[in-house]
C-alpha positions, 0 to 999 in steps of 0.5 A, a space after each residue: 500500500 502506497 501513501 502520499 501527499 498533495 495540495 490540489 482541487 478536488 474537481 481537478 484530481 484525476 483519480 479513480 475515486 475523490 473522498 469528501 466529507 459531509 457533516 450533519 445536517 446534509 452540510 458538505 465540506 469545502 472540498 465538497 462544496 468545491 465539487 459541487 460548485 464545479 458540478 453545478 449543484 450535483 452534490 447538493 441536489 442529492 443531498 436535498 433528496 436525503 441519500 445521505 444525512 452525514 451520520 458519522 461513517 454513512 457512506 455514498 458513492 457516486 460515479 461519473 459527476 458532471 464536471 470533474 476529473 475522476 471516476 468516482 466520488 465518495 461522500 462520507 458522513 463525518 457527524 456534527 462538524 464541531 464535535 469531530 474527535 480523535 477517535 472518530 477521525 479514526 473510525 471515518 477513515 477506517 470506513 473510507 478504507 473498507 469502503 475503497 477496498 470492497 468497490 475496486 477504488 484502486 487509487 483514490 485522494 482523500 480530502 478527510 485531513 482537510 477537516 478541523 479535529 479538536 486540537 490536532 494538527 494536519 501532520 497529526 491528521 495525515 499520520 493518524 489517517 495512515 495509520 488508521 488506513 493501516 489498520 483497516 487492511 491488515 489481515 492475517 492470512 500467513 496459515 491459510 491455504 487459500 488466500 481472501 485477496 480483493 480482486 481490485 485491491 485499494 494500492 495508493 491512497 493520496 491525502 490532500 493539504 490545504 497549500 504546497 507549504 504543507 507537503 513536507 509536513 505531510 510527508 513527515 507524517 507519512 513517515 512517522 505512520 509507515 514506522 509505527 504500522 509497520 510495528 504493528 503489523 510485526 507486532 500482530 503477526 508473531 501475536 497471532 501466530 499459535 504457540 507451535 509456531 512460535 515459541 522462545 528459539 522462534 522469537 529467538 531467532 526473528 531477533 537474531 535476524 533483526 541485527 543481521 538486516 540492521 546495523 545498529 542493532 546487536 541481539 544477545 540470546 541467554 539460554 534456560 541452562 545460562 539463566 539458571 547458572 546466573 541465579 534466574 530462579 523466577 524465570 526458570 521456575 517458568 520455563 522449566 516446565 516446558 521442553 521447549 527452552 525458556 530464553 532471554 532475549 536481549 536487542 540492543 539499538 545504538 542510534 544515540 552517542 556513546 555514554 548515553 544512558 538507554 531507555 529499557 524496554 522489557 516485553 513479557 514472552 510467555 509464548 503459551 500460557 496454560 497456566 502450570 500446575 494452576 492450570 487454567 480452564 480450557 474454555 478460551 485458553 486458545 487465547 493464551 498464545 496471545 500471552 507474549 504480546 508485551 514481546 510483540 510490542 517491543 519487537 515492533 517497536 524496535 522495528 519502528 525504531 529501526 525505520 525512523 533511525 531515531 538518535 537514541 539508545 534503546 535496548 529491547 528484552 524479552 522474557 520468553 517462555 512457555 508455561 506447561 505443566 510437566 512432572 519439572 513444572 513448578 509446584 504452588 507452594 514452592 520457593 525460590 530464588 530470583 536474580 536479585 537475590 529476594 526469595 518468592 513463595 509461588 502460591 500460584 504458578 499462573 501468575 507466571 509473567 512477574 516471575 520472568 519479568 523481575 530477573 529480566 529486570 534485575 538483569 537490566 540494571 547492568 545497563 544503567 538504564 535511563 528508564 526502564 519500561 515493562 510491557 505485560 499481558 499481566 493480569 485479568 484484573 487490569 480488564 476488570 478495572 480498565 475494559 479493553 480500551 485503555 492499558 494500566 500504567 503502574 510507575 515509580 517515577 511521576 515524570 516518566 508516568 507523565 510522558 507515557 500517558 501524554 504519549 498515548 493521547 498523541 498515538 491514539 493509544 491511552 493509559 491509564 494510571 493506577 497507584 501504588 501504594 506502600 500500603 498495596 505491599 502488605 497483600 504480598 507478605 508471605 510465612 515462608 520467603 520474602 515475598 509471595 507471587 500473589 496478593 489475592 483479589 483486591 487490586 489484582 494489576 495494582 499488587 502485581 507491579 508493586 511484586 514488580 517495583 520491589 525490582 525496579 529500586 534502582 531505576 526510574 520505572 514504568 509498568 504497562 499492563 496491556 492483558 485487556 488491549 493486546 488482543 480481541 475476542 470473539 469474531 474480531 479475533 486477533 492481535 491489536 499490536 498495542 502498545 506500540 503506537 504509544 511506546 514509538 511515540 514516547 521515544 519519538 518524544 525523548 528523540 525530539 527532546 534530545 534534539 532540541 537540547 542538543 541544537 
């Protein structure tokens, strides 16, 4: 798919397809009211009849109207004019998409990010509408004999600014979105791929062959028999269950100065969940090869990393293992020793990916990172409190919490934050160790990043639970590729920051 920039009339494009809005009640947009104008009053006459009323996503298309250059014109319905939003923005133009694709619109320009959307800018809007576009067309087809292709497919989709002097600032946004779709679509498809296919070597080796493909990046792999030899009890504690080898996998991107101190990212890669020996109900634990989505999240952000060349330090974890119940699995009651040299009581092995995660934590420190960003299916209670809209975001440090959530209200891609209190820890006291690895039901996603803030004492930290946006049920099925929007938008940030400091 192909996506570009121009400034230009809407009567005057040679396109198979021109997009303009119509808000309600019956109101065209000026792209809209250009077209007419040029038509003699063709588009308002068809409003008068009341084939469309400009609901948000009501769409119409006409063909062959009088006095312009393309083949066809979609009228799209974007609401009321002044109550045009982000999120709305994003479900028009991911209609629009739909809509090219289905009718055989090879090409089209779009007038959408001509609109006004409550305080975001025309680069905001040109690289939201990439990305929406993005997301619309994806589609995981990689273990299908037969392939759904459309047969007149949608290959380049042109968006229109308002003068010439907007080009380079459209062309930056279409830059920007191509880095973060294509972080999504990686993210989504090791998400999605079942956990036969893709286990700890398969994560393993896609990382090895990241650094082969791109020279910034230098990729460590830490095998389960070097982990238990360096004192990662949690993580083996996990792993070892399983035939299939736990790994730590470490990507090390070195796009700023040296001596510069990285921001961490650190992905929970439990690539199959069956809970252990705590085994969890089969009804729906299919679901659980999504269980490695935090991985999924920072393999694509480092892959918008990679594409944007941003000038900072950025080194990616993984924590991956399968957890399986096996006469070597873990028992609830048992207790063992993490890398930081704490003791944990496991009272219950399905609460696995803080075990993981805090050796990879502790692992970290040997970086001196800036930040250190963990990224977690983690809890159901984190769905409970939040739905499936919004991730939990957990942190130590108010000025990183700050930047990530700013970042996601840009990406589109929100948090939210929850405390946690000293107060919170009391529920993780444990007879037998120094901590357990459950604090009950109250706070559920709030007690299991205090578990992980016990290893986060020598860094500024943050904690993103994404267990209930990472992926969808039902008939939409399938990976989301959160966070990455967000995460790739927070290091665009820092990037940008550095820069300025620097000029």
């Amino acid at each position: 798919m192909e996506f570009d920039v121009k400034s230009g009339s809407p009567a005057k494009q040679r396109s198979a397809c021109i997009v303009v809005a119509v808000f309600e009640p019956r109101k065209l947009s000026a792209a809209g009211e250009e077209i007419d104008a040029a038509s003699a009053g063709y588009l308002a006459s068809i409003l008068r009849r009341g084939d469309i009323e400009g609901k948000p996503g009501q769409t119409l298309m006409l063909h062959s109207v009088p006095n312009t250059l393309c083949d066809r014109v979609l009228l799209v319905g974007c609401g009321k004019e002044r109550e045009l939003n982000e999120s709305q923005y994003r479900r028009i133009i991911s209609k629009v998409v739909a809509t090219l694709q289905e009718t055989g619109s090879m090409e089209a320009v779009c007038f959408l990010p001509e609109l006004n959307v409550k305080n975001r800018d025309l680069r905001w809007k040109v690289r939201h509408a990439v990305e929406a576009a993005s997301e619309t067309l994806y589609n995981f087809d990689q273990l299908k004999s037969k392939k759904d292709a459309a047969r007149r497919p949608l290959r380049k989709l042109v968006f229109n600014v308002p003068a010439r002097s907007d080009l380079a600032e459209g062309e930056k946004a279409i830059a920007e979105a191509l880095a973060v779709a294509e972080g999504v679509k990686f993210a989504r498809d090791l998400t999605n791929l079942p956990g036969n296919i893709c286990h700890p070597t398969y994560l393993a080796e896609r990382a090895q062959e990241m650094a082969k493909a791109n020279k910034p990046l230098k990729t460590t792999i830490i095998d389960e028999t070097e982990l238990k030899k360096m004192g990662a009890g949690a993580f083996v504690a996990v792993s070892q269950g399983s035939d299939q080898p736990g790994k730590l996998i470490v990507m090390e991107y070195s796009g700023g100065k040296n001596g510069d101190a990285p921001i961490v990212l650190v992905g929970k890669g439990i690539t199959f969940d069956t809970g252990g020996i705590s085994i969890k109900p089969s009804d729906g634990m299919d679901e659980m090869k999504f269980d490695m989505g935090g991985a999924a999240s920072v393999f694509g952000t480092m892959t918008a990393v990679l594409k944007l060349a941003l000038p900072i330090n950025v080194i990616a974890v993984v924590a991956a293992a399968e957890n399986m119940p096996s006469g070597k699995a873990t028992r609830p009651g048992d207790v063992v020793t993490t890398l930081s040299g704490q003791t944990v009581e496991i009272l219950n092995t399905d609460a696995e990916g803080r075990l993981v995660l805090c050796d990879a934590m502790t692992y970290v420190e040997r970086f001196d990172p800036d930040v250190v960003i963990d990224i977690a299916t983690l809890t159901g209670a984190c769905v409970i409190a939040l739905g499936h809209h919004t991730s939990g975001l957990m942190s130590n440090h108010n000025p990183l919490a700050n930047d990530l959530l700013e970042a996601g209200e840009t990406a589109g891609d929100r948090a939210w934050r929850l405390p946690i209190y000293d107060e919170y820890q009391e529920q993780l006291d444990s007879n037998f160790a120094d901590m357990s690895n459950l604090g009950g039901r109250p706070a559920g996603a709030i007690t299991a990043a205090c578990f992980l803030s016990r290893f986060a004492k020598k860094f500024h930290w943050a904690h993103l639970d994404i267990a209930g946006t990472a992926w969808k049920s039902g008939k939409a099925k399938g990976a989301t590729g959160r966070p990455v929007p967000l995460l790739t938008q927070y290091l665009l940030d820092r990037a940008g920051s550095k820069k300025r400091k620097s000029a």
